[in-house]
mmCIF file of the N, C-alpha and C atoms, coordinates in Angstrom:
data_MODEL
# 
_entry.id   MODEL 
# 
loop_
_atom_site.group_PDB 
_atom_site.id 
_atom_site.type_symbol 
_atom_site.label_atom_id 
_atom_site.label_alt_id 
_atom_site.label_comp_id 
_atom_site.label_asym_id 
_atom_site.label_entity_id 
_atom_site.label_seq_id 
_atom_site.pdbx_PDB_ins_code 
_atom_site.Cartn_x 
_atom_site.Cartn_y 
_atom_site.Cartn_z 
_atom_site.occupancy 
_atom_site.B_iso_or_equiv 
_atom_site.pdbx_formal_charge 
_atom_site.auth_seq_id 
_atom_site.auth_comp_id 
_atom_site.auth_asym_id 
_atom_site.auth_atom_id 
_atom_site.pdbx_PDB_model_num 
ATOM 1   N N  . UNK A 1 1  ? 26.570 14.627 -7.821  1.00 0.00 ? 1  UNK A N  1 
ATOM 2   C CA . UNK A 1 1  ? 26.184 15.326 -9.022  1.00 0.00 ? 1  UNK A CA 1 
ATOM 3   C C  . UNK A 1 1  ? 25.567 16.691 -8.691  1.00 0.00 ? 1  UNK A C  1 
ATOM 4   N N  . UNK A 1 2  ? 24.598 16.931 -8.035  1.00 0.00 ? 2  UNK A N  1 
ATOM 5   C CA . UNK A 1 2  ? 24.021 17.833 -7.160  1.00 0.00 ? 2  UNK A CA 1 
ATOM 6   C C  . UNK A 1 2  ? 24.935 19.048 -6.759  1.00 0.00 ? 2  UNK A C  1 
ATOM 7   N N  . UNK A 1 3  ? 25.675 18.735 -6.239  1.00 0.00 ? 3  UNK A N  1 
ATOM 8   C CA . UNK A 1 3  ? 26.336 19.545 -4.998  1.00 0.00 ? 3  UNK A CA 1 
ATOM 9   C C  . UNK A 1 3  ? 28.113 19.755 -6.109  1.00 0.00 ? 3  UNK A C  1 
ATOM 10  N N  . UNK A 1 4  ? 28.273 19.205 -7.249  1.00 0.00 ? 4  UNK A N  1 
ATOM 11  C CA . UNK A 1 4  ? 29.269 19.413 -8.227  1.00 0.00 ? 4  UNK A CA 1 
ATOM 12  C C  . UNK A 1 4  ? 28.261 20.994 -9.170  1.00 0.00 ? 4  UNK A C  1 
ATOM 13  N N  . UNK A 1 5  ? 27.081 20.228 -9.135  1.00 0.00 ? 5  UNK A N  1 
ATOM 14  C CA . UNK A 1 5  ? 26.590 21.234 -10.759 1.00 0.00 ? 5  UNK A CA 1 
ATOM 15  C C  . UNK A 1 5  ? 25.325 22.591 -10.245 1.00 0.00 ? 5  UNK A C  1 
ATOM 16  N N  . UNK A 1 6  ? 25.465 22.525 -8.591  1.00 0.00 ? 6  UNK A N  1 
ATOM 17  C CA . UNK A 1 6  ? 25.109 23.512 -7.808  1.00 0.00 ? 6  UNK A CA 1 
ATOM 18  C C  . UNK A 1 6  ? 25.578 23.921 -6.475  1.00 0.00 ? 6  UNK A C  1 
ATOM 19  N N  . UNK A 1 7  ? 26.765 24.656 -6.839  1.00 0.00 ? 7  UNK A N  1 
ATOM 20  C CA . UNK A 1 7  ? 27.289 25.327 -5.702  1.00 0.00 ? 7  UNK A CA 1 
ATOM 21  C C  . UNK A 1 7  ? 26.797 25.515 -4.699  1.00 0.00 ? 7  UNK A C  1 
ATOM 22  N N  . UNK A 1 8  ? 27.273 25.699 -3.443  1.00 0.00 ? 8  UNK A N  1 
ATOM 23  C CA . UNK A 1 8  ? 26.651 26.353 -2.241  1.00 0.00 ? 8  UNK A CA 1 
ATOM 24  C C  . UNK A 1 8  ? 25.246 25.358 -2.071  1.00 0.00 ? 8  UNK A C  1 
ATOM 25  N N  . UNK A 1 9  ? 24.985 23.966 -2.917  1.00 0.00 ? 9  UNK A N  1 
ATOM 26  C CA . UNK A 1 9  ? 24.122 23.051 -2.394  1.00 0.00 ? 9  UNK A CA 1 
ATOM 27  C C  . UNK A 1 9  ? 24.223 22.262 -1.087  1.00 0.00 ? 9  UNK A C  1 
ATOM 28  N N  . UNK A 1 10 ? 22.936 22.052 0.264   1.00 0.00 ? 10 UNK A N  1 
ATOM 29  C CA . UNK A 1 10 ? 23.358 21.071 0.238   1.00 0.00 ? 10 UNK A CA 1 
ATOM 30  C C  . UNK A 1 10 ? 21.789 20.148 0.220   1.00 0.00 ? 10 UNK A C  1 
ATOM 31  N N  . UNK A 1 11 ? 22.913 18.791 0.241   1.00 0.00 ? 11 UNK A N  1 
ATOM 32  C CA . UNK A 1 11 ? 22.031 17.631 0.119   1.00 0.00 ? 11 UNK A CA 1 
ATOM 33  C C  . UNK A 1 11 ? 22.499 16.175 1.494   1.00 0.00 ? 11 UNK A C  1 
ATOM 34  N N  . UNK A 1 12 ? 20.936 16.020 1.551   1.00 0.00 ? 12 UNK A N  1 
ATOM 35  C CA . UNK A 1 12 ? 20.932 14.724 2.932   1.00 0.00 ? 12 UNK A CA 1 
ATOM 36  C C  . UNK A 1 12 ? 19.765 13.835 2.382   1.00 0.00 ? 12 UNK A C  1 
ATOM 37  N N  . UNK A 1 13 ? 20.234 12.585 3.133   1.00 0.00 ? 13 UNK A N  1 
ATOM 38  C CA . UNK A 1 13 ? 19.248 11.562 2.648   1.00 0.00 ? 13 UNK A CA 1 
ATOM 39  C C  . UNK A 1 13 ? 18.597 11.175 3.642   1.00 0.00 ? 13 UNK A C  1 
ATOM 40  N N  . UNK A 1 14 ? 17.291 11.053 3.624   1.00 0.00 ? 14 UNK A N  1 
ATOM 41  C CA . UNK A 1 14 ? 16.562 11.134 4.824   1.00 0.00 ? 14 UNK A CA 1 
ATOM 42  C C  . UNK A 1 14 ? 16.029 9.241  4.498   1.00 0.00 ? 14 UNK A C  1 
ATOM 43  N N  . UNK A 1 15 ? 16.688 8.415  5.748   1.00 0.00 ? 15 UNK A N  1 
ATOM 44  C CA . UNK A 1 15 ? 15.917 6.763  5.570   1.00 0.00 ? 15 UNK A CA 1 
ATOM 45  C C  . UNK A 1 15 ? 14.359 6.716  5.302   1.00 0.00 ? 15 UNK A C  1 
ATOM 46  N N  . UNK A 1 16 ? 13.602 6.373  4.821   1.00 0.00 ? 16 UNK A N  1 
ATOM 47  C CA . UNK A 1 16 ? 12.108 5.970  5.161   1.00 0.00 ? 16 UNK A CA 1 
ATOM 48  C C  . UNK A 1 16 ? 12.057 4.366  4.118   1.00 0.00 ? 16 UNK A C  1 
ATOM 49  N N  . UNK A 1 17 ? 10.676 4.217  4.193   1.00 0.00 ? 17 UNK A N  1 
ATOM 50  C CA . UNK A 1 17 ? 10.405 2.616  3.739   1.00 0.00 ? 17 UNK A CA 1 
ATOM 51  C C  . UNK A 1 17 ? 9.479  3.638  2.772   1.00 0.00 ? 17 UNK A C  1 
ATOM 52  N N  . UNK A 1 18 ? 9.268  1.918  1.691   1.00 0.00 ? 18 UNK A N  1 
ATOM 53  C CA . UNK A 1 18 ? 7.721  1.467  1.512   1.00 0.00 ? 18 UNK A CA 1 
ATOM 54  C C  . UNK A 1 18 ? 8.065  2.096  -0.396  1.00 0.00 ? 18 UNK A C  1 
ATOM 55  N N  . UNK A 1 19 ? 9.954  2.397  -0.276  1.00 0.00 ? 19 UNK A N  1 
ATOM 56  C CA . UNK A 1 19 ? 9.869  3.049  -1.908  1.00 0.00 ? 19 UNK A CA 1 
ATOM 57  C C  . UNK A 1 19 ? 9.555  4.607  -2.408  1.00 0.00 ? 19 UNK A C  1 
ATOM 58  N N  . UNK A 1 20 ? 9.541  5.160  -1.021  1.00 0.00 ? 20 UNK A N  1 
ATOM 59  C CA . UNK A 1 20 ? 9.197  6.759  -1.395  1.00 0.00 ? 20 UNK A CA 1 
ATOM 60  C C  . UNK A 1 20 ? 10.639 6.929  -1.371  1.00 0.00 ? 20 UNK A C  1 
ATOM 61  N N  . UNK A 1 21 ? 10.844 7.943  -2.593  1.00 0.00 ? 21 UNK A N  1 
ATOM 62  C CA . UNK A 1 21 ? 11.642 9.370  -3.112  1.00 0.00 ? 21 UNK A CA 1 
ATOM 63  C C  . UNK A 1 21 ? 11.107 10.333 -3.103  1.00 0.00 ? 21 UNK A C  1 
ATOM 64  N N  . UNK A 1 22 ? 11.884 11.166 -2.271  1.00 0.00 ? 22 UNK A N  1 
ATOM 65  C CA . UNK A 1 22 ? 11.302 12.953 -2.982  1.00 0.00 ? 22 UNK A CA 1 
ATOM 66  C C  . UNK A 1 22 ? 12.586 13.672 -2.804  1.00 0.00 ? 22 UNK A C  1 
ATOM 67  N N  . UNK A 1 23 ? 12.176 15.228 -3.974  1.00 0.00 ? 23 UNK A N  1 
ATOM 68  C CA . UNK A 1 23 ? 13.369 15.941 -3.928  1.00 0.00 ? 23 UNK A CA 1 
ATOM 69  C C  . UNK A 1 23 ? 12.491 17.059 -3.255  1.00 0.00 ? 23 UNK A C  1 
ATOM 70  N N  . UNK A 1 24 ? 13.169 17.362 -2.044  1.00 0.00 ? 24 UNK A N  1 
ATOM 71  C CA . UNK A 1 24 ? 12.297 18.228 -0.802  1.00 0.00 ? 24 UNK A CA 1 
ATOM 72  C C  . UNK A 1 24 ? 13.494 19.876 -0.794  1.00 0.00 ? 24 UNK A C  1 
ATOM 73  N N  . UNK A 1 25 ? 13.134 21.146 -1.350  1.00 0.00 ? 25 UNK A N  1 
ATOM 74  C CA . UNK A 1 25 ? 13.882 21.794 -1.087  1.00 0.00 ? 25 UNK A CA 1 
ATOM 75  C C  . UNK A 1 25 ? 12.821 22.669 -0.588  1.00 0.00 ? 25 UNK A C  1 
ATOM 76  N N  . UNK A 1 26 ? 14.034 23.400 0.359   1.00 0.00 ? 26 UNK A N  1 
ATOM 77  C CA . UNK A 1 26 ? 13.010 24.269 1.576   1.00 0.00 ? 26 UNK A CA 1 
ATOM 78  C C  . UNK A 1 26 ? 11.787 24.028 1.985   1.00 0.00 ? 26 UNK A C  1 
ATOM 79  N N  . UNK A 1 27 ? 12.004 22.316 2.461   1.00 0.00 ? 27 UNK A N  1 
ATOM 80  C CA . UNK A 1 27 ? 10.227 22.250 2.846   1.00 0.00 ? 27 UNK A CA 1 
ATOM 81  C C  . UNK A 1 27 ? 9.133  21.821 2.110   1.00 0.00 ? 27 UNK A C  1 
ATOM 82  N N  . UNK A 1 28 ? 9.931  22.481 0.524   1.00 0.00 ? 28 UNK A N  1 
ATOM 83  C CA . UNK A 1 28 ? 8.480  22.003 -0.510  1.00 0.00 ? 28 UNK A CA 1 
ATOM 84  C C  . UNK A 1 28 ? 9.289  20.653 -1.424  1.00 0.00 ? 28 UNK A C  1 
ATOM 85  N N  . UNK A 1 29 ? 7.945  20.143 -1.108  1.00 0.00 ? 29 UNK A N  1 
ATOM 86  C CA . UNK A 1 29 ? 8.398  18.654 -2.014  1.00 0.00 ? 29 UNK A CA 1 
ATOM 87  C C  . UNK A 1 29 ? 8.331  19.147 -3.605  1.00 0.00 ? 29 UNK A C  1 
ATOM 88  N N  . UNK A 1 30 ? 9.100  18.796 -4.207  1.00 0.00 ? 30 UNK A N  1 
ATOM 89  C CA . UNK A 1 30 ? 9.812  19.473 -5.511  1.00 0.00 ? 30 UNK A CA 1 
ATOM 90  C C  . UNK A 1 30 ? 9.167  18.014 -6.693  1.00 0.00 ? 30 UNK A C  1 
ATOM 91  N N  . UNK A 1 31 ? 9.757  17.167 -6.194  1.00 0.00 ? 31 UNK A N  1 
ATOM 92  C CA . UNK A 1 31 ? 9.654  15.673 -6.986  1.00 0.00 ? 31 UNK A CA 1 
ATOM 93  C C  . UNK A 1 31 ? 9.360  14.364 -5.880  1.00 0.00 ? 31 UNK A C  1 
ATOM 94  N N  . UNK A 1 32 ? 8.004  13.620 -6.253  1.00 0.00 ? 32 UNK A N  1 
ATOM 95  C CA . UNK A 1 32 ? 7.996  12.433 -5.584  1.00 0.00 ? 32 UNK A CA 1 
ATOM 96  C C  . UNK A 1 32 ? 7.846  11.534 -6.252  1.00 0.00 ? 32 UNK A C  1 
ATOM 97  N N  . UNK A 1 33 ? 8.242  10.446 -6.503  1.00 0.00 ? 33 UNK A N  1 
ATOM 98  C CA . UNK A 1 33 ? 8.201  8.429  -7.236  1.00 0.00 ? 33 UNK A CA 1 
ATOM 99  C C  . UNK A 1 33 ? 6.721  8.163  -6.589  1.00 0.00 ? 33 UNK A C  1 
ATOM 100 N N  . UNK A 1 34 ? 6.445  8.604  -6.030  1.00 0.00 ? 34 UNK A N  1 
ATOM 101 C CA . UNK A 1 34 ? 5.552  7.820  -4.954  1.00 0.00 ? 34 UNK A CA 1 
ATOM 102 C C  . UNK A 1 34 ? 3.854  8.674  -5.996  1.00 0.00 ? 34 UNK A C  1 
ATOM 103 N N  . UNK A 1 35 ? 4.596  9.802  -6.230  1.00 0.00 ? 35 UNK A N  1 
ATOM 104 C CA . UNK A 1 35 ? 3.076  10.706 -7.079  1.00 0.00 ? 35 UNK A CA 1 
ATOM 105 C C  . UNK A 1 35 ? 3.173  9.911  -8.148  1.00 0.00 ? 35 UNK A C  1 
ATOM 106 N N  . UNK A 1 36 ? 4.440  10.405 -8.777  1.00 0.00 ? 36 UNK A N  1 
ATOM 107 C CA . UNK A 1 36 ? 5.003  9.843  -10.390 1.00 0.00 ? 36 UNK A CA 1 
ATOM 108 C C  . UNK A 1 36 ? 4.752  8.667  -11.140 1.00 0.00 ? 36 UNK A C  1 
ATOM 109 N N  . UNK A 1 37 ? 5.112  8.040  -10.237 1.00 0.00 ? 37 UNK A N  1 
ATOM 110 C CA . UNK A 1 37 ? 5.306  6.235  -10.218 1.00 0.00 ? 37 UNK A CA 1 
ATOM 111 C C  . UNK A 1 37 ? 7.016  6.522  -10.796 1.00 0.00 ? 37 UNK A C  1 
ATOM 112 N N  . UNK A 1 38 ? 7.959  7.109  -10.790 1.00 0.00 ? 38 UNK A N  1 
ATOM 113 C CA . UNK A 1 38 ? 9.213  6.722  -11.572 1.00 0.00 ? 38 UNK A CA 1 
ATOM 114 C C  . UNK A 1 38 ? 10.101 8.137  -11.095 1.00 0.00 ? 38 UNK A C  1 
ATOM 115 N N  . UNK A 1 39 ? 11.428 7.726  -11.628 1.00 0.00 ? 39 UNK A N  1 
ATOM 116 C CA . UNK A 1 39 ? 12.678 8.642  -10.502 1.00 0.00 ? 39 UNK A CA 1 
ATOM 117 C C  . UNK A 1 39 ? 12.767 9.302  -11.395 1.00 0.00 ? 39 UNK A C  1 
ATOM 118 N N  . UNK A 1 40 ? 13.090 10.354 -11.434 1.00 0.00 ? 40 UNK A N  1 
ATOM 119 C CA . UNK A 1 40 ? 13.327 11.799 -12.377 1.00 0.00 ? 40 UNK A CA 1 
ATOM 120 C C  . UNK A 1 40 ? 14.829 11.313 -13.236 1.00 0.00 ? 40 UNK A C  1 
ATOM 121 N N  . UNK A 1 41 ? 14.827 12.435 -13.836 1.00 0.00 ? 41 UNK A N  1 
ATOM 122 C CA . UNK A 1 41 ? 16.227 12.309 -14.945 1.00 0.00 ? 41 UNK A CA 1 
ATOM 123 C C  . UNK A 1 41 ? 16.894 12.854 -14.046 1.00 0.00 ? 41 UNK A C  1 
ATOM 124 N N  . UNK A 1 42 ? 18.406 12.835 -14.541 1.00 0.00 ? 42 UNK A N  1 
ATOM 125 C CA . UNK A 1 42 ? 19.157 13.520 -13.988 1.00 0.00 ? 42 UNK A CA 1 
ATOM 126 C C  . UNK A 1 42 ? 18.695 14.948 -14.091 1.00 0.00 ? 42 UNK A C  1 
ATOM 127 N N  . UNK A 1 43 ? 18.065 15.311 -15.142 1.00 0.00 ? 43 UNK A N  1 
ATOM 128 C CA . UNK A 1 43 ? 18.149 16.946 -15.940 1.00 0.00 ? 43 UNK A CA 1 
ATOM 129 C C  . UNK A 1 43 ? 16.580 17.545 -15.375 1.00 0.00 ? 43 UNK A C  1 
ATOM 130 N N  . UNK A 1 44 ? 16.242 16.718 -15.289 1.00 0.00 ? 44 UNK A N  1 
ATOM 131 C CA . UNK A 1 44 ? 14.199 17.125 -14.488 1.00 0.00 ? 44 UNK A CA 1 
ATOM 132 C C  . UNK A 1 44 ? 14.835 16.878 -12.644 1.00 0.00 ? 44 UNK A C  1 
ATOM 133 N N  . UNK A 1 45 ? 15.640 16.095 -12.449 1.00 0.00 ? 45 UNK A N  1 
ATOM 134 C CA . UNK A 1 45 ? 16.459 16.351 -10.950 1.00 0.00 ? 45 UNK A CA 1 
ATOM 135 C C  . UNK A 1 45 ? 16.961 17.715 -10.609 1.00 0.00 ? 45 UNK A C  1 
ATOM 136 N N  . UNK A 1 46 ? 17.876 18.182 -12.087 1.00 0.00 ? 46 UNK A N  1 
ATOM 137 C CA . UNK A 1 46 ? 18.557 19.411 -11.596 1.00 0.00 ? 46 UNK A CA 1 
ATOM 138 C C  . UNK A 1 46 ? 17.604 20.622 -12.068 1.00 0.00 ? 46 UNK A C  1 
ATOM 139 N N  . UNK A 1 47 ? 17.012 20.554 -11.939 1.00 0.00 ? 47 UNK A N  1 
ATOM 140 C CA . UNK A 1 47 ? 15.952 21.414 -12.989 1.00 0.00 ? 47 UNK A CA 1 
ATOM 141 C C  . UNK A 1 47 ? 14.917 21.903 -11.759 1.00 0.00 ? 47 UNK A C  1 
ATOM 142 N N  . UNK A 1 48 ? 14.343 20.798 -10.802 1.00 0.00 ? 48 UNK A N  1 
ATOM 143 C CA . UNK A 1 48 ? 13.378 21.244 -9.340  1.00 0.00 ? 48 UNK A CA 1 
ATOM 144 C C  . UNK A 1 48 ? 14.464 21.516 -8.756  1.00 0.00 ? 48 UNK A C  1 
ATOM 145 N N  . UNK A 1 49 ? 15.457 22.112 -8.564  1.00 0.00 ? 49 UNK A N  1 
ATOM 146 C CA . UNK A 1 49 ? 15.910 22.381 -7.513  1.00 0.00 ? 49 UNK A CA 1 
ATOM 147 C C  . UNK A 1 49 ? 16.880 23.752 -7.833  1.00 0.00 ? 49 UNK A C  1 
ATOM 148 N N  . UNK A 1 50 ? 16.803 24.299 -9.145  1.00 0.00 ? 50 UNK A N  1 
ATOM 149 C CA . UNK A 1 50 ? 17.687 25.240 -9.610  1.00 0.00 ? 50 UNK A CA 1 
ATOM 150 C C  . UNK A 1 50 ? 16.237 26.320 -9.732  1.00 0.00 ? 50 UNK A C  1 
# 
C-alpha cells in the first residue's frame, strides 16, 4: 500500500518482540502501538510518512 500510494518509497520490516510497531522514517519514530496502545489507520499511516 505504501510503496503503491508513495513513489520512490521504501519500506522494511524490522523483527522485534513484546508487540512493538513503529512507523520509523529517517530515524524519527513517526507512529508507535507501544505509545498509542493501537495500529494507525491506513490514512494516519499514510499521513506520518508523507
Amino acid at each position: 500500500m505504501i510503496v503503491a500510494r508513495v513513489p520512490g518509497t521504501e519500506v522494511s520490516l524490522r523483527k522485534s518482540g513484546g508487540g512493538v510497531f513503529e512507523v520509523t522514517v529517517d530515524g524519527t519514530v513517526r507512529f508507535s502501538k507501544k505509545a498509542s496502545g493501537r495500529f494507525p489507520s491506513d490514512d494516519e499511516l499514510l499521513a506520518t510518512i508523507t
